[in-house]
One Martini backbone bead per residue (centre of mass of N, CA, C, O) as a GRO file, in nm:
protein
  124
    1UNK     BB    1  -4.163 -19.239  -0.964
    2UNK     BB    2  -3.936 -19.396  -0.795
    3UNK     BB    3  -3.730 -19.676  -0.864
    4UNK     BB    4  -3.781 -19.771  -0.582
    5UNK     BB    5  -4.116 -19.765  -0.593
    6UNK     BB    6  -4.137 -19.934  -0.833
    7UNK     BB    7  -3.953 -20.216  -0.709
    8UNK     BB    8  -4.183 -20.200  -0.477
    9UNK     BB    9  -4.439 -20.233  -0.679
   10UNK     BB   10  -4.327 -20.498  -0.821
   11UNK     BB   11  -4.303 -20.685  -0.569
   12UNK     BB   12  -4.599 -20.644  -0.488
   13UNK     BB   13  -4.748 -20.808  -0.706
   14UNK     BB   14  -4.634 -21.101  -0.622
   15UNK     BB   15  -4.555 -21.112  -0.314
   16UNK     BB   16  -4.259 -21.128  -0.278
   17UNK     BB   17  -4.278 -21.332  -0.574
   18UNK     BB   18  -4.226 -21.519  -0.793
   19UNK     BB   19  -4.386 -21.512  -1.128
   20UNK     BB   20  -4.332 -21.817  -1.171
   21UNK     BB   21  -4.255 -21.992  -0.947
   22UNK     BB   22  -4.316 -21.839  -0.615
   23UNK     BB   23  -4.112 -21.798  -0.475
   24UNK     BB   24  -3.900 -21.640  -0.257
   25UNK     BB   25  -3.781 -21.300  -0.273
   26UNK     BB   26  -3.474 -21.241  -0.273
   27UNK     BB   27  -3.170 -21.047  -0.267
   28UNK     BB   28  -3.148 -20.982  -0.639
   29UNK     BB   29  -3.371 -20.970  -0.815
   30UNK     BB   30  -3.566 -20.924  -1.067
   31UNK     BB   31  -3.668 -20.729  -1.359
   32UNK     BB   32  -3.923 -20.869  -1.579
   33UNK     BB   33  -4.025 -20.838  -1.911
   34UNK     BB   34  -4.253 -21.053  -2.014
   35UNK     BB   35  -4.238 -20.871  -2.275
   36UNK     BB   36  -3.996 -20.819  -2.480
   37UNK     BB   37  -3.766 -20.594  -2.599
   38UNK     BB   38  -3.499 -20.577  -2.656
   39UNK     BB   39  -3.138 -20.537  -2.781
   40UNK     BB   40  -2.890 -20.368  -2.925
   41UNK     BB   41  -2.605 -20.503  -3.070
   42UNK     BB   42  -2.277 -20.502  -3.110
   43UNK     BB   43  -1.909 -20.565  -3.246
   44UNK     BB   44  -1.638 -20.612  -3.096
   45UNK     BB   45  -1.333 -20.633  -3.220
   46UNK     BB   46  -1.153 -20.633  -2.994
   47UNK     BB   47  -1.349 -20.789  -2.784
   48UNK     BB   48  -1.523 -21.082  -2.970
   49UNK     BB   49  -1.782 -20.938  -2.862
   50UNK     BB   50  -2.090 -20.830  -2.771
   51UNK     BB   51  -2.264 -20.521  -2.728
   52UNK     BB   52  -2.492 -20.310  -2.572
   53UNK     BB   53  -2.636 -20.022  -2.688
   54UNK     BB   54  -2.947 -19.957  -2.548
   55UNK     BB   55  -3.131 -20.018  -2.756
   56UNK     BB   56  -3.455 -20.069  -2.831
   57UNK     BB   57  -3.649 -20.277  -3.009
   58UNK     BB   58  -3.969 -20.256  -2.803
   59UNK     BB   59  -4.030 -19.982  -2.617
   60UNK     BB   60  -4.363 -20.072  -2.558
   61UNK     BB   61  -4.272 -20.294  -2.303
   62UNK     BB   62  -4.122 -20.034  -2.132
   63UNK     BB   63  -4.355 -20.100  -1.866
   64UNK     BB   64  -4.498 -20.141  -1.602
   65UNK     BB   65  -4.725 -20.385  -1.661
   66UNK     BB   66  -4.445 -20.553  -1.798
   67UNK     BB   67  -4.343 -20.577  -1.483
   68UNK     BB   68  -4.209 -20.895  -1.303
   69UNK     BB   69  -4.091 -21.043  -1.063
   70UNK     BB   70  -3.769 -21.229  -1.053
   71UNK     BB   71  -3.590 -21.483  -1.009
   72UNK     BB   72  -3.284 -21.559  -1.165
   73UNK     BB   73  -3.327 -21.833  -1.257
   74UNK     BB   74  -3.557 -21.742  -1.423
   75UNK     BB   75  -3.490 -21.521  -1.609
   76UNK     BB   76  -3.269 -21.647  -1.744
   77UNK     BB   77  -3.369 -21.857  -1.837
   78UNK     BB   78  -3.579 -21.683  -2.042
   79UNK     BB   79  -3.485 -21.422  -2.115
   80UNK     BB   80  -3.623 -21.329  -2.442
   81UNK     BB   81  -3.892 -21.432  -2.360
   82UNK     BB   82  -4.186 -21.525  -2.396
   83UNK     BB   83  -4.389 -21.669  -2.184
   84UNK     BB   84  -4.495 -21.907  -2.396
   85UNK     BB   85  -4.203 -22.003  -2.414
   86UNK     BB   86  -4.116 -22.061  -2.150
   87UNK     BB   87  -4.307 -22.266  -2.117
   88UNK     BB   88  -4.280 -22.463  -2.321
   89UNK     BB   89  -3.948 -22.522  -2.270
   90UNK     BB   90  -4.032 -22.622  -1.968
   91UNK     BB   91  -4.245 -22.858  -2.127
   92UNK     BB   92  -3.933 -22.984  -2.290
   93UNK     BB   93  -3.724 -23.078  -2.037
   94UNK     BB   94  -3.766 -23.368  -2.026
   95UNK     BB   95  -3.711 -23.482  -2.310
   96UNK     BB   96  -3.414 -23.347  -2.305
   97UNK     BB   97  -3.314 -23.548  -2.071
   98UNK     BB   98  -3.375 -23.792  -2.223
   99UNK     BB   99  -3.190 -23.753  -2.455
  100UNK     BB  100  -2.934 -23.598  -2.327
  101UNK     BB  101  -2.964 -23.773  -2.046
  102UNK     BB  102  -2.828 -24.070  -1.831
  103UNK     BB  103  -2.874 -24.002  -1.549
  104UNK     BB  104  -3.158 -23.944  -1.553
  105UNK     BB  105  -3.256 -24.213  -1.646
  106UNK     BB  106  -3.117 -24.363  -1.430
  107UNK     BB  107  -3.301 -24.249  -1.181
  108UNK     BB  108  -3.572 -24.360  -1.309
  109UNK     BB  109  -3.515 -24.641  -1.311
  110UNK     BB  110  -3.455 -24.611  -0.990
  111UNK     BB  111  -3.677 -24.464  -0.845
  112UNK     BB  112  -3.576 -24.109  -0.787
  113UNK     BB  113  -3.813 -24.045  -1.011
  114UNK     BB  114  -4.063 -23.845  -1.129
  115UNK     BB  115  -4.252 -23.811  -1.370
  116UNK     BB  116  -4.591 -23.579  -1.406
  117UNK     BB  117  -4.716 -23.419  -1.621
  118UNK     BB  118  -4.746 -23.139  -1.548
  119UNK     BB  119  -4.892 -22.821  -1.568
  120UNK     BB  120  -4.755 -22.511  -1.653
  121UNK     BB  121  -4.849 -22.269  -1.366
  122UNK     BB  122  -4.775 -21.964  -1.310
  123UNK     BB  123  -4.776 -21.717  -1.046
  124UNK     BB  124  -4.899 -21.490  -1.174
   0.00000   0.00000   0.00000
């Protein structure tokens, strides 16, 4: 299978929406192994940042069945997270918003806003 086809195969799995949020995938879509390779990454010394070297944690997550159409802001925001872990955290940001944000706050007192604590649900 050519890389086209691989890309066009994961697109498909989801009928062309985010496998978490549901969203319809636009140009520029991402594809996330749900399950993380991790990438092993060394110190550059001359420009004082990380670089990834390329070598993969878990090579054996990165297969077709463990990737999945994700749209960039789920992709980013899961990062190397397994999903059980971006579930919780999605289901953890209500909490931080209440502790961390006086605007949020200021909005929910204002009835701008209401939490509804439903369960995430992801689309896949």
């Amino acid at each position: 299978m050519t890389k086209k086809e691989e890309r066009q195969a994961i697109f498909d799995k989801t009928n062309g929406r985010c496998g978490y949020c549901g969203d319809p995938l636009q140009k520029g879509w991402h594809k996330d192994h749900m399950e993380p390779i991790g990438r092993e990454s060394e110190w550059d010394r001359k420009d004082r940042k990380f670089r990834q070297t390329g070598v993969l944690r878990k090579p054996e997550n990165d297969n077709f069945e463990n990737l999945l159409a994700s749209c960039p802001k789920c992709n980013l925001r899961k990062g190397s997270s397994k999903v059980d872990m971006f579930r919780y955290e999605l289901m953890n940001t209500i909490d931080s918003l209440n502790r961390d944000s006086s605007p949020y706050r200021f909005a929910k007192q204002y009835g701008l806003l209401k939490e509804t604590g439903i369960k995430i649900v992801f689309y896949f």
